[in-house]
N, C-alpha and C positions, 0 to 999 in steps of 0.2 A: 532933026538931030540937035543935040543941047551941046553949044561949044562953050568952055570956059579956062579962063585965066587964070592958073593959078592963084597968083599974086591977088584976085580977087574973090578970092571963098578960105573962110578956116580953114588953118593946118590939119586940123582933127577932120573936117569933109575930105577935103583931100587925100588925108591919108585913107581916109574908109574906101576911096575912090580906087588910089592905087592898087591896093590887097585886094579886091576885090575883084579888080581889072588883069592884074597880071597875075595869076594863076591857073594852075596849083604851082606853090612854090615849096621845094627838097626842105628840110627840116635838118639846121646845123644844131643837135643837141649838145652843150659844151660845158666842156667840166675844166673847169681853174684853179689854181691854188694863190690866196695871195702871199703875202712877202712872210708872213708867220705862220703861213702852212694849211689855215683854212680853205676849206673848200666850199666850192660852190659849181651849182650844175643848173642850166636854164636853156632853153630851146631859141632860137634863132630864124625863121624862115626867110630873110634878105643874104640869103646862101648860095652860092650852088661853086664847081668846080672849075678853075678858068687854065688851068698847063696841067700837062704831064711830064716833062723835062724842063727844068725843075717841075715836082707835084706840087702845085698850090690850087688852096683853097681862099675863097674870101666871102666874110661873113660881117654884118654889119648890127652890132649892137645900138641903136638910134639912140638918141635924148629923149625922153619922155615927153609928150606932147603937152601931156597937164601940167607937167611942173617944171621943166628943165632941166629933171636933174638927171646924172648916169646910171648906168647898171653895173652891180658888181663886177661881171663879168669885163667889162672895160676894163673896170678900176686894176682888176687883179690882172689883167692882161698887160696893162703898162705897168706894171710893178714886177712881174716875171718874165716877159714873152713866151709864155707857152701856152698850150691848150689842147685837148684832147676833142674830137670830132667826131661825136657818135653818133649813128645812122637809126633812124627809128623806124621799126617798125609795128604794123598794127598791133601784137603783142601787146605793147607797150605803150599805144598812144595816151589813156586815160591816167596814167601814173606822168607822162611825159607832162601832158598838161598839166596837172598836181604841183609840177617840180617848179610852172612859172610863177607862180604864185610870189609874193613880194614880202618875203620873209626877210625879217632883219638881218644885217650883215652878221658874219659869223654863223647863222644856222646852215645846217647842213642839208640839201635839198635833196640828198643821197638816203638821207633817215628820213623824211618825211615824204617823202615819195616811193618808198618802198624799195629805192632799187638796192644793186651790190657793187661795192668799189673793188674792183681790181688795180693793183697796182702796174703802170706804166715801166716798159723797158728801157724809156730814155728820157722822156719827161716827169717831172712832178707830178700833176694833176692826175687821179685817177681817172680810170676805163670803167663807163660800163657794161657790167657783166652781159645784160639781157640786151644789149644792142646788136645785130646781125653783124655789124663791120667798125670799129673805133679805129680812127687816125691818130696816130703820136703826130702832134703839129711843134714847131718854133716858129714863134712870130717875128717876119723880117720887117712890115713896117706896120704902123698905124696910121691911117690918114682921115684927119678930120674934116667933116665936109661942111660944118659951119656951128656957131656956137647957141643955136636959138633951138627949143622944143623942137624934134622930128627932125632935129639935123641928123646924118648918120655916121659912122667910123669904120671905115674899111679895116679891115681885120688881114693883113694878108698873109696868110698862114703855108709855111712849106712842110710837106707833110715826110717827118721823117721814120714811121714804123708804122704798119696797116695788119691789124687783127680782124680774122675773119672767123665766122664759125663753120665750121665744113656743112652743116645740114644746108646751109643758100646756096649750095653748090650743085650745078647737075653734072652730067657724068664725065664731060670735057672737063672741069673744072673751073667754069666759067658760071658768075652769079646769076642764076637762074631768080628771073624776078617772080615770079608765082611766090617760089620759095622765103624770098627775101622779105615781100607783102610789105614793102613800105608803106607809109603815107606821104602826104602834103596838105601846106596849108593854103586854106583859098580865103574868103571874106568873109569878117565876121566870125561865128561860133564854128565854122564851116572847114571839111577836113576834106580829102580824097583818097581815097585805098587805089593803088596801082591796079589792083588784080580785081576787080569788083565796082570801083563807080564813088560817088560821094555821100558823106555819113556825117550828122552831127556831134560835135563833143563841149558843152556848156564849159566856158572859162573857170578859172577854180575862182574862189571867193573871194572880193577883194578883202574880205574881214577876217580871211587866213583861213582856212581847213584846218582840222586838227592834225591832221597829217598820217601816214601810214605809222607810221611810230607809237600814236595815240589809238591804234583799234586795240579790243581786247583780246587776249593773244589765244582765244579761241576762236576769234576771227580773222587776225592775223597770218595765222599759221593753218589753215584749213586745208585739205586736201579736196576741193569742189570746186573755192573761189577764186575765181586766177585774178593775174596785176590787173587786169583792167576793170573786176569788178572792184579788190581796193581802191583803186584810185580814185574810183567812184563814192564808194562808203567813206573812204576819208576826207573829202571834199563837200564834208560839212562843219557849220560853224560850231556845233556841241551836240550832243548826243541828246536824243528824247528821253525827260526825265520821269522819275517812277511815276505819276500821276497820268501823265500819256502813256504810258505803259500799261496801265490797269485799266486806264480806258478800253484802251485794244484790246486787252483781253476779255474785258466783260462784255465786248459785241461782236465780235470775230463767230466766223461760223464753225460748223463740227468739224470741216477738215483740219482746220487752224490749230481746233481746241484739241486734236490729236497728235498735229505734230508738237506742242508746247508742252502736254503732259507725258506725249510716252511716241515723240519722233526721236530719232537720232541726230546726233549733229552734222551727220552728212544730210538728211531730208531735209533738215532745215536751212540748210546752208542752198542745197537746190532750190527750194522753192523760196529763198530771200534772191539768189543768181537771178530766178524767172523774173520776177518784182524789179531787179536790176534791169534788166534788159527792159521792158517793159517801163523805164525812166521815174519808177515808185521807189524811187533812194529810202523814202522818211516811210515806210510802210517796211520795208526791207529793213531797214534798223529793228521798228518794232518788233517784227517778226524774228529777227537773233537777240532782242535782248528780253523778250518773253520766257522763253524758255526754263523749263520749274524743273 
């Protein structure tokens, strides 16, 4: 057995040590607004629920390991006390991860990640739409756990309005987890589905995805490819340009050369899905931006 001390291996081992060690951990997706009303929305898994009388929750946005510095989500947290607490599920994992992505303050992680803001009953921050359950939160304290990389800040949030979507519900009225299909995060790229077992999903870019906002809105808008294949197609750093494009199409085979000249854009949207699944992101581009 390998014993170690803390205080004698990097913050960054360590931390890979922890995440790795203690899960799957519940996935606090949370959406803030700062003091001028932007928003921002970013995943959390140092989460889970600790009362019911009072309802709180406590979620800890850390200090970055590499650099020291905070996440918006802090920042806007102690400039309003609110926050909204949205539950994720597999639906929506590959858009969820999209949304951590480390987009300058002020963009909105709600447009580049594809989802929809609903607006809140009592907080500021919006809800989102595709989450199985959002918590309206006010935050009663913040507590900082230290000022150096991978310290972390208790978030301790009382939850005052809980939106649910009736389909997670089975016939008592109680959330039926099959239905609900959350996830969790475990170490590393590493995710777990409640209903099914554990499943990879690649971090978004540190060099930024273009973001769902940025597909072209005949792939945007498709009726074939759901959020989790955008998520995917927009978690890349630029699109393949015409010269990779021609390539592909001057050696692609005859089933290829029939959906590019005379498929429809649902066959071709299936068979770039398949290519998705199958983890051929840059083949799947080609194959939608071929199309004559």
């Amino acid at each position: 057995m390998i014993s170690i001390d803390p205080k004698e291996i990097p913050v960054g081992t360590l931390h890979g040590y922890l995440l790795g060690a203690v899960s799957p951990r519940p996935i606090c997706f949370a959406s803030t607004v700062d003091s001028e009303g932007k928003v921002n929305l970013s995943p959390y898994s140092f989460f889970n629920v600790f009362s019911a009388n009072p309802p709180i929750m406590i979620f800890s946005p850390a200090r970055r390991v590499r650099d020291n510095t905070t996440k918006h989500t802090l920042e806007n947290i102690l400039e309003t006390k609110e926050v909204v607490i949205n539950i994720v599920s597999h639906a929506m994992v590959q858009q969820m991860s999209l949304s951590s992505t480390e987009y300058a303050k002020g963009v909105n992680e709600f447009t580049k990640a594809g989802f929809t803001e609903m607006p809140s009953s009592i907080v500021k921050p919006p809800r989102v739409k595709e989450a199985p359950v959002q918590f309206e939160c006010k935050v009663n304290e913040v507590i900082g756990l230290g000022s150096e990389g991978g310290a972390g800040n208790l978030v301790i949030c009382e939850v005052v309005k809980v939106h649910m979507h009736e389909e997670i519900l089975d016939a008592d009225g109680k959330i039926d987890p099959f239905k609900i299909d959350t996830v969790a995060r475990m170490g590393g790229n590493w995710y777990s589905r409640a209903k099914e077992g554990i499943f990879e999903v690649e971090k978004p870019l540190r060099t930024l995805g273009i973001g769902v906002d940025s597909l072209p809105l005949s792939v945007k808008l498709s009726k074939t490819l759901t959020g989790n294949d955008l998520g995917m197609l927009a978690n890349v750093e630029m699109l393949p340009d015409s010269s990779e494009i021609d390539t592909f199409v001057a050696q692609i085979s005859e089933p290829y050369q029939y959906l590019i000249t005379s498929g429809t854009d649902a066959e071709i949207h299936e068979e770039a899905q398949s290519l998705l699944q199958q983890g051929n992101v840059h083949e799947a581009w080609l194959l939608l931006l071929s199309k004559k």
